[in-house]
LUMKEDREN-752185 format. One record per atom (N, C-alpha, C): x, y, z. Coordinates in steps of 0.1 Angstrom, whole numbers, plus 5000, padded with zeros to 4 digits. Layout:
residues N
XYZ/...
//
This chain:
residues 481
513123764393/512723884401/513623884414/514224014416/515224034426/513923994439/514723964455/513723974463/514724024478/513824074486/515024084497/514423984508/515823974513/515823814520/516723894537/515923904549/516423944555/516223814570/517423784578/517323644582/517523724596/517123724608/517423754624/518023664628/519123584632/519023444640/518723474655/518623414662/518223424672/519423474688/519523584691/520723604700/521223444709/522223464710/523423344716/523323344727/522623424738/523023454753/523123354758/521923274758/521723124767/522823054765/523623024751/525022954750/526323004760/526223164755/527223274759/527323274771/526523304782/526723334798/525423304804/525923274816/525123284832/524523394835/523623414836/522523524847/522423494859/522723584862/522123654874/522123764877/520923794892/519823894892/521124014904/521124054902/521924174910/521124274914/520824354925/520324504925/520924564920/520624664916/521424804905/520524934912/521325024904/520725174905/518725174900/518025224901/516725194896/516625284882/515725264879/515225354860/514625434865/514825554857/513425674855/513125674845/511625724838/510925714825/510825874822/511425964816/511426054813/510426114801/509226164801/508426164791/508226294785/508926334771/508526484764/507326474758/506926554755/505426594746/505426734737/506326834748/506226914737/507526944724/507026904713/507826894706/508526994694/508027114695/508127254690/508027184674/506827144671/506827054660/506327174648/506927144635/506727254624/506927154612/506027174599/506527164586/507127194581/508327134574/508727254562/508627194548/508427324537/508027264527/508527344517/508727304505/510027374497/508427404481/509527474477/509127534464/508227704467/506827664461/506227804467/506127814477/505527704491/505527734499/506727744510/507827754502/509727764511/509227914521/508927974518/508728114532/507028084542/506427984545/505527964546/505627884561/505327914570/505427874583/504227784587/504527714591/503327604597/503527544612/503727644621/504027624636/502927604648/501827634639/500727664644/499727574644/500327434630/498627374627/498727284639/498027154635/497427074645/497926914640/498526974626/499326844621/500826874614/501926764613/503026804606/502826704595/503526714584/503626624572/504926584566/504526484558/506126414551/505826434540/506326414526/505626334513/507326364507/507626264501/508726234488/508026284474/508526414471/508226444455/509326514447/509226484434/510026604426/510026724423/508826744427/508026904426/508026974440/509327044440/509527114455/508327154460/507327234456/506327264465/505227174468/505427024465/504826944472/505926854481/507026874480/508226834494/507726864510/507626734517/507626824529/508326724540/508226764550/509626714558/509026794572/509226724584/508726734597/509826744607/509326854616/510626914621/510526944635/511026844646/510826884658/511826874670/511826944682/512727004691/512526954705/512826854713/512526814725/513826894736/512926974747/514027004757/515126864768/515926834757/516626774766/517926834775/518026974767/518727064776/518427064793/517327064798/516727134809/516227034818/515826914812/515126814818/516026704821/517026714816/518726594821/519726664825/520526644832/521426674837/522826614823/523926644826/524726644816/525426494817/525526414811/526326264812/525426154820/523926224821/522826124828/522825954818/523125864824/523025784820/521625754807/521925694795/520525684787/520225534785/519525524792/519425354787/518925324774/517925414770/516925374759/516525544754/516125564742/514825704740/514225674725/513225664725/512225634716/511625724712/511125754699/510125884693/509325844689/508225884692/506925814685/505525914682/505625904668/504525994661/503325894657/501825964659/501025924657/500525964643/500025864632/499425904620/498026004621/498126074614/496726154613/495426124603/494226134606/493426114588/494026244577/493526154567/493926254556/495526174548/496126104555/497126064551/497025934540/497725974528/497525844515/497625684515/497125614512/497225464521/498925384517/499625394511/501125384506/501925384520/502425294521/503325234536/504725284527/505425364535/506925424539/507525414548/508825454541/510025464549/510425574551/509925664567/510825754570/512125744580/512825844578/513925884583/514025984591/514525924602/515226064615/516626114613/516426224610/518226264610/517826374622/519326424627/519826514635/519026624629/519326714636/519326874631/520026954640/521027014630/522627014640/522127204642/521227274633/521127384639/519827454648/520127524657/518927564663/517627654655/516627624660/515127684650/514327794658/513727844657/511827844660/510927824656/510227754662/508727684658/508127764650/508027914655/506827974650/507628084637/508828034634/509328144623/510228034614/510127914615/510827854609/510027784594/510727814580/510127734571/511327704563/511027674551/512127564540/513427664540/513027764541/514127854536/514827884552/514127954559/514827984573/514527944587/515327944591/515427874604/515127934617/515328104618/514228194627/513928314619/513828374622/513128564620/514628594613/514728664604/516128664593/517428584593/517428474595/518528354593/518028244586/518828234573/518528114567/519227974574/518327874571/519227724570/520427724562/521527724564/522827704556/522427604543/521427534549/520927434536/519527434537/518827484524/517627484520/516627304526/515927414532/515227254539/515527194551/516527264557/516827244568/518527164569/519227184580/520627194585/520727014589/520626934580/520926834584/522026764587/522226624600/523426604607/523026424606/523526364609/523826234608/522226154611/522026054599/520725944602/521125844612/519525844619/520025804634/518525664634/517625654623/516925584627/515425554613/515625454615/514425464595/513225384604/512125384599/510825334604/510025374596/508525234595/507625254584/506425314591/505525394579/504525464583/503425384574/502425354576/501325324570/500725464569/499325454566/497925544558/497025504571/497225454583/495925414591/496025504598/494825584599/494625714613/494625604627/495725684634/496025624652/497225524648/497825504637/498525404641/500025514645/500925434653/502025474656/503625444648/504325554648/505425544641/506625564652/507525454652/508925484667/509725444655/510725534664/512225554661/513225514669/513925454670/514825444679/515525554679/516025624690/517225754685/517525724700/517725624704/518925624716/520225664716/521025614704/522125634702/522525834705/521325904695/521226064696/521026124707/520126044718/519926154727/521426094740/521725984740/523026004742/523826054747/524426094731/525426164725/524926334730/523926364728/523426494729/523726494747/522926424753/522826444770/524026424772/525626344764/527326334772/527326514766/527126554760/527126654751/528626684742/528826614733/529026524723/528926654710/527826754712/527926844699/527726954702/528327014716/528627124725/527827194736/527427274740/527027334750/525627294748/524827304738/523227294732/522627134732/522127114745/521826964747/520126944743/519727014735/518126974729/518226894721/517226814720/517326704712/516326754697/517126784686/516126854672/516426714660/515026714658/515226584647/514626624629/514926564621/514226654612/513726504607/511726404605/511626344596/511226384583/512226224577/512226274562/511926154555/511126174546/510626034536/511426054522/512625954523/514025944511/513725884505/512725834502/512025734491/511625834479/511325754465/510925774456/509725864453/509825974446/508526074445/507025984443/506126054448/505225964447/503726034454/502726014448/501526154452/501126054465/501725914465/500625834478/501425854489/502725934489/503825894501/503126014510/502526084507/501826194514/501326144531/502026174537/501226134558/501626224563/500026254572/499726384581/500026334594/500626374603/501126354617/500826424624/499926414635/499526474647/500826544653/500526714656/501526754659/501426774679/502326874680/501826904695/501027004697/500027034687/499027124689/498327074688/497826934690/497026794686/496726774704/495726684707/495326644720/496826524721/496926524739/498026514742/498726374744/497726264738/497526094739/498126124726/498226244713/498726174703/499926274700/499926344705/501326404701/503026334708/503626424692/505026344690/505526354711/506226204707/506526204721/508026114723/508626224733/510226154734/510226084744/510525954748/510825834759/511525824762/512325854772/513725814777/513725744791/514725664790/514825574801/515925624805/516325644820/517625674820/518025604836/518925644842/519025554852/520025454846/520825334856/522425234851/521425104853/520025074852/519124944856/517924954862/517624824866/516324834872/516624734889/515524754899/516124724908/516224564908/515724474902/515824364897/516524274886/517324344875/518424354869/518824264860/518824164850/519424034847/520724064842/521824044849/523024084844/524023934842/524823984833/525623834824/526823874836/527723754840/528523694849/529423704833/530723774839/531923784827/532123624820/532423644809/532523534803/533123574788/533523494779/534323514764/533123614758/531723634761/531323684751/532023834747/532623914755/532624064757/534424014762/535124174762/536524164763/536524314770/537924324781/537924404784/538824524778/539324504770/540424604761/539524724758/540224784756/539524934749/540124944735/541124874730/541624884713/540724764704/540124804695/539424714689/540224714673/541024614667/541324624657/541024574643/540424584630/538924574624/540324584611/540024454608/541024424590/539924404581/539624454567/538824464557/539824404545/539524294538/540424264526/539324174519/539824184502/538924144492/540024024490/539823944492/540123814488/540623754475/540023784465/540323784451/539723614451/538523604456/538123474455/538123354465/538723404477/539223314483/540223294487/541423344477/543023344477/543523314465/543323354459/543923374444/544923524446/546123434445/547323584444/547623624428/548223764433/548523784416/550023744410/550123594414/550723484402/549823374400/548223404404/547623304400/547223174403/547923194416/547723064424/546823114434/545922954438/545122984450/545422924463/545522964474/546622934486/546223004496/545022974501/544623034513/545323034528/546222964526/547122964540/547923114540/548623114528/549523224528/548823394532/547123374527/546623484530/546323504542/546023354554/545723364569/547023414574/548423364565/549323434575/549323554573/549223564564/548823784566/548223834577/547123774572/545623814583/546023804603/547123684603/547523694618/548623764616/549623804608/550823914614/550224054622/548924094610/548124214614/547324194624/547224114636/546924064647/545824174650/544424124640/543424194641/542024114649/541524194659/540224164666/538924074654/538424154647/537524134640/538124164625/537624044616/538524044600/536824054595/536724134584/536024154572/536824114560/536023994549/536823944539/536023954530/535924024517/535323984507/535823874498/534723854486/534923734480/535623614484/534723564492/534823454497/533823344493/533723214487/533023114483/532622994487/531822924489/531422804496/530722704487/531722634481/531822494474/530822584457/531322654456/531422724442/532922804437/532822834427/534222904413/535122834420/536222874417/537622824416/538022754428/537922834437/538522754450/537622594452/536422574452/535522484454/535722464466/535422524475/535822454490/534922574499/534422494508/533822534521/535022674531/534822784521/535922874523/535822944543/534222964544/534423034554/535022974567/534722824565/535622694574/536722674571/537622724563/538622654558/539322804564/538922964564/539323054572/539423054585/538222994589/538522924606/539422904606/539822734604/540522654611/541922734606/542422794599/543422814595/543822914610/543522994611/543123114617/543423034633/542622954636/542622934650/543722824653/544522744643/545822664640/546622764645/546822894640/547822964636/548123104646/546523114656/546423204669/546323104681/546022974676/545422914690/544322964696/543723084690/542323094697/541223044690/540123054695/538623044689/537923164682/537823144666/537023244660/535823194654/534623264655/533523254657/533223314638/532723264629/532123284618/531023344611/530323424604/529323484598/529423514587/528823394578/529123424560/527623464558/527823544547/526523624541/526723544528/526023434520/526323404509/525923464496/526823444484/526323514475/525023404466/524223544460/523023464457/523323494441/521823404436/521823394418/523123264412/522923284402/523423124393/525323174393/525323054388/527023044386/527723214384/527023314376/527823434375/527823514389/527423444400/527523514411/528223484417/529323404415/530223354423/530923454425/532123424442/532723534444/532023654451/530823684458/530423754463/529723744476/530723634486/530123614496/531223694505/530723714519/530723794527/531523744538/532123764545/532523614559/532823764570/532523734582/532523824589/533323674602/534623744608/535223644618/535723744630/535623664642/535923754655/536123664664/537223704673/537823664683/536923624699/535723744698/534823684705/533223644700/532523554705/531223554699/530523644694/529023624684/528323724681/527423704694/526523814693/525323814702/524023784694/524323844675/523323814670/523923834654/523723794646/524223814629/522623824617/522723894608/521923844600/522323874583/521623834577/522423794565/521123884556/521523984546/520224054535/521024084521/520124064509/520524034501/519824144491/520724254488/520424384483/519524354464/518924454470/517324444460/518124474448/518624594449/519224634434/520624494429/520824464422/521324344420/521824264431/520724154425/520224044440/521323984443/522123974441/523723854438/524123884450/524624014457/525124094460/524424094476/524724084489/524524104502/525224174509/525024194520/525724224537/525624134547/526524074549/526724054564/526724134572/526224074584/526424174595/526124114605/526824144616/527524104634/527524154642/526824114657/527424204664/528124174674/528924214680/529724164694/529424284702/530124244718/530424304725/531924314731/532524434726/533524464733/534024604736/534424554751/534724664764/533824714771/532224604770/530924614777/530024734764/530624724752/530124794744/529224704731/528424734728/527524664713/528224714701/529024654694/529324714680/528524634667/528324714661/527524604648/528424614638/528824504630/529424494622/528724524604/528724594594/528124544582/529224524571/529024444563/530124394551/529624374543/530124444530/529024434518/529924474507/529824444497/530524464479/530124494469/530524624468/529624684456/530324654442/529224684432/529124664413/530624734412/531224624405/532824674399/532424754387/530924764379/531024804364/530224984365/529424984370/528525074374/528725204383/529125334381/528825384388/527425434395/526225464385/524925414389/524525374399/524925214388/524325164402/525025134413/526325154417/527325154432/526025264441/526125384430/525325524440/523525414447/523025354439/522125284441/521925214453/523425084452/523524994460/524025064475/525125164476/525225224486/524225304494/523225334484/521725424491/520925294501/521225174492/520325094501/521225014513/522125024511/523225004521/522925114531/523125234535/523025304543/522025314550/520025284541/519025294546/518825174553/519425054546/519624904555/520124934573/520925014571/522425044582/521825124590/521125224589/520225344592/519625264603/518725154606/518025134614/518424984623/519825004620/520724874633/521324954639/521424914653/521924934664/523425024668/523425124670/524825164673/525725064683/527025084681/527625144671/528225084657/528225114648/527925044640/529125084625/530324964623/531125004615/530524904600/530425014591/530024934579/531724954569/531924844565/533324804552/532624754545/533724714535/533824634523/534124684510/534324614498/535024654485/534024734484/533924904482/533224944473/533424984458/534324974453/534825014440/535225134434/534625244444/534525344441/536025434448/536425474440/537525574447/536425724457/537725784468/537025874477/536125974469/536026004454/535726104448/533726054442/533625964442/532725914440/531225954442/529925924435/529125954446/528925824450/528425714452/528525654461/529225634476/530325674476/531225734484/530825854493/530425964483/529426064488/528026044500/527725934493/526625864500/527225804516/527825734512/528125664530/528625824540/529425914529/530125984539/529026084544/527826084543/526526154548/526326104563/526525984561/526325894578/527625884583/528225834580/529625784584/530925844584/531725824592/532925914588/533925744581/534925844573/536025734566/536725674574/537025554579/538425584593/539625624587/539925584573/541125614569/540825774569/540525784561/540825954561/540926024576/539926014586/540226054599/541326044605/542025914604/543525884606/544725984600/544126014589/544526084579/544826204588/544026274587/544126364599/544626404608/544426314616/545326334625/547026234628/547126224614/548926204612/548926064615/548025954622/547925824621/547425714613/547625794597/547125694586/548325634580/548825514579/550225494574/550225404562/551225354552/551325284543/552825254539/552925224525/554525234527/554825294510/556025294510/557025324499/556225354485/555725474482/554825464464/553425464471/553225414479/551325404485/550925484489/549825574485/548825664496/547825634503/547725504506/546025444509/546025364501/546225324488/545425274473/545325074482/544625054479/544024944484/544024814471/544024904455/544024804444/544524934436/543824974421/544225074416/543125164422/544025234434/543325384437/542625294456/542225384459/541525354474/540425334472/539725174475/538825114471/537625064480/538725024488/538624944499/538125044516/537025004521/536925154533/536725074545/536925124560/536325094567/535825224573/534125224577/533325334576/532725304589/532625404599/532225434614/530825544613/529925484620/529025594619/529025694631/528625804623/528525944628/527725904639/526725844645/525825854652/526725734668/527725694660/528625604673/529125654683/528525654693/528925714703/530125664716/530625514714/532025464719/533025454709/532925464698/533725484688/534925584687/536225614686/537125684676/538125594671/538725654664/539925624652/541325654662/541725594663/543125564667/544125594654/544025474648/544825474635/544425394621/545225394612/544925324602/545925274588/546025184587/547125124580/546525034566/547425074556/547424984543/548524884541/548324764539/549824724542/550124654527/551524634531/552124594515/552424434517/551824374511/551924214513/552824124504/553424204497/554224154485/555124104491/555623934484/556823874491/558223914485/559023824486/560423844477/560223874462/559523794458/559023824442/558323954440/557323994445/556524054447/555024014446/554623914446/553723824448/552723894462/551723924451/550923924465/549523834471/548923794478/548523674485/546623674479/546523804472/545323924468/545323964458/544524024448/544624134444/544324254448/544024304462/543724394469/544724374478/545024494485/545324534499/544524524509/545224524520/544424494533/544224594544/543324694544/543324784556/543224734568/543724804574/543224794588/542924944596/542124944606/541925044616/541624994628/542325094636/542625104652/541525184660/540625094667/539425204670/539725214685/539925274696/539125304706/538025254714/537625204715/536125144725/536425254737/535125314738/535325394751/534525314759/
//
């Protein structure tokens, strides 16, 4: 039986730096309540307004007219000023009675168009305008959290990352903060929960928290040190290994692949298939990428292998996440739909910025199950920390749905590069990473110090044409703002 295995280690600070207490600017606690909170619900009742009850609802079904989905509007337009610092903003809905006892997983996405409470249902969004998409105008997932069946218990979200981006104003003149919850889980008559709306007494209604202010007057602030870097270019290499280092003449020779890895004089390296004293290579691979690495830069790289799980046919599906400066925190999960198969993931800080790193490798046989694995990849991703670039071999060329699936949250970097005229490769190559473009590095929509600079495929073939892989090696050039 598959199982998921999700590991926290414990943050590095006390290794990483010195504290101390500094005065700072002070905090304010900004508190919404009214939430212009509405149902919507598809099938018969798609023209059917619910702006008025006393509760909103979720439920995951196949039968559109039992779909429903909760839809609410905090004035952050009027109550922040524009570029107000966000330290934190939290959402938090109260369960109501009536709701089925079956524990879920809902989802906060954006909602990129404006509504009315009192005219908005499945189909439209005020008094004669539809939603461009039935059910509402959805924009990037910003946050997953579980709901039980117990009346009073509470449901938060983190959506710091959104109110943000909305208060730098990031998605134009319209700084309200509109969220739409959604239960993406499997149809089901128990997924059914009633949520106190803002027509509800005012201890339980939906409520936005924002902390805003650059600290508090007492402060614990870190004394510069290796954990964090002052640069603003952050450069992020993704390569499938072919085992560890198996080139295509069949030889295994992990030196020749580190010298790749340092010509492309990359910050943070993502490596699939990588192994630790299993298949061909037999050797303690993600140490043996160290030392090579830090022989051959003179610096110190810090390690994070996700290993692969299940018997001998699982070899080859371990994860190694390496970086020039410390993590703050890593943890390792081991995807439910074929258990073999994980993510790594890391975070650092650089340019006084939190980036999370995730690295994961999807089914070479399946497109199924890729669409599967990358659903649970995203909902994994969904509820870590901005900002947050997820890679690794997906298998799937850009046309895919699986593919489909990340590009809901995430933008491509390569293609963005693409774009704007800084995606490069060489002679016969458009991207293609193996046969066809396989290989991604993916930035979420919700990243708010994030852009694309550039992005590059490189050709690693030597005099023969021997290459060090059976894959290519992307890279992307990000920005840290």
């Amino acid at each position: 039986m598959n199982v998921l295995k999700l590991r926290r280690l414990a943050p590095l600070a006390a290794a990483c730096f010195a504290a101390a207490v500094v005065p700072v600017a002070a905090q304010t606690t900004l508190t919404l309540t009214s939430g212009n909170a509405t149902t919507l619900r598809g099938g018969a009742y798609a023209s059917t307004n619910y702006g008025n009850d006393s509760i909103v609802e979720t439920r995951a079904s196949d039968d559109p007219s039992y779909e429903r989905r909760t839809l609410l509007k905090f004035d952050t337009q009027n109550t922040t000023e524009t570029n107000t610092p966000i330290q934190s903003a939290t959402l938090t809905l109260t369960v109501a009675s009536g709701s089925n006892s079956q524990s879920r997983q809902l989802t906060a996405y954006q909602v990129i168009s404006s509504y009315d409470q009192d005219a908005a249902t499945w189909t439209s969004r005020k008094s004669g305008t539809n939603w461009s998409s039935a059910g509402g105008d959805l924009g990037a997932r910003y946050a997953v959290a579980t709901v039980t069946g117990t009346a009073g218990s509470k449901v938060v979200f983190d959506v710091t990352a959104l109110v943000k981006a909305i208060v730098r104003g990031d998605f134009g003149s319209s700084r309200y903060t509109r969220l739409m919850i959604v239960d993406d889980g499997g149809s089901s008559r128990d997924s059914y929960k009633a949520l106190h709306s803002d027509e509800a007494a005012e201890s339980v209604r939906p409520t936005l928290k924002i902390v805003t202010g650059t600290g508090t007057t007492s402060e614990v602030t870190p004394a510069p040190t290796s954990t964090t870097t002052s640069g603003t270019t952050l450069r992020v290499l993704e390569w499938n290994t072919h085992h560890g280092g198996f080139g295509t003449d069949g030889k295994y020779n992990p030196d020749r692949l580190a010298t790749w890895i340092v010509k492309m004089k990359p910050d943070v390296v993502l490596l699939n298939e990588i192994e630790k004293y299993t298949g061909w290579g037999n050797q303690d691979q993600p140490n043996v990428y160290k030392n090579l690495l830090q022989t051959k830069t003179g610096k110190t790289w810090y390690i994070h292998f996700a290993q692969e799980f299940g018997d001998w046919s699982s070899r080859g599906k371990g994860n190694l996440i390496l970086s020039t400066v410390p993590f703050s925190s890593t943890d390792e999960y081991e995807l439910v739909h074929y258990g073999d198969r994980s993510i790594a993931e890391a975070t650092i800080t650089w340019n006084s910025r939190k980036i999370t790193f995730l690295l994961t490798h999807l089914d070479p046989d399946s497109k199924s199950l890729r669409l599967t694995q990358a659903t649970e990849v995203t909902t994994y991703a969904a509820a870590q920390p901005e900002n947050k670039i997820v890679a690794g071999d997906m298998n799937a060329w850009p046309d895919q749905t699986s593919i489909a699936q990340y590009n809901k949250y995430f933008y491509d970097s390569w293609s963005v590069a693409l774009g704007k005229g800084t995606a490069t490769a060489f002679s016969g190559n458009e991207g293609q990473t193996k046969n066809g473009r396989i290989d991604y590095i993916f930035y979420s929509k919700g990243s708010p110090d994030l852009r694309v600079r550039s992005s590059q495929v490189y050709d690693t073939r030597d005099s023969n044409g021997v290459m060090p892989s059976d894959h290519r090696p992307v890279l992307t050039t990000f920005e840290v703002r």
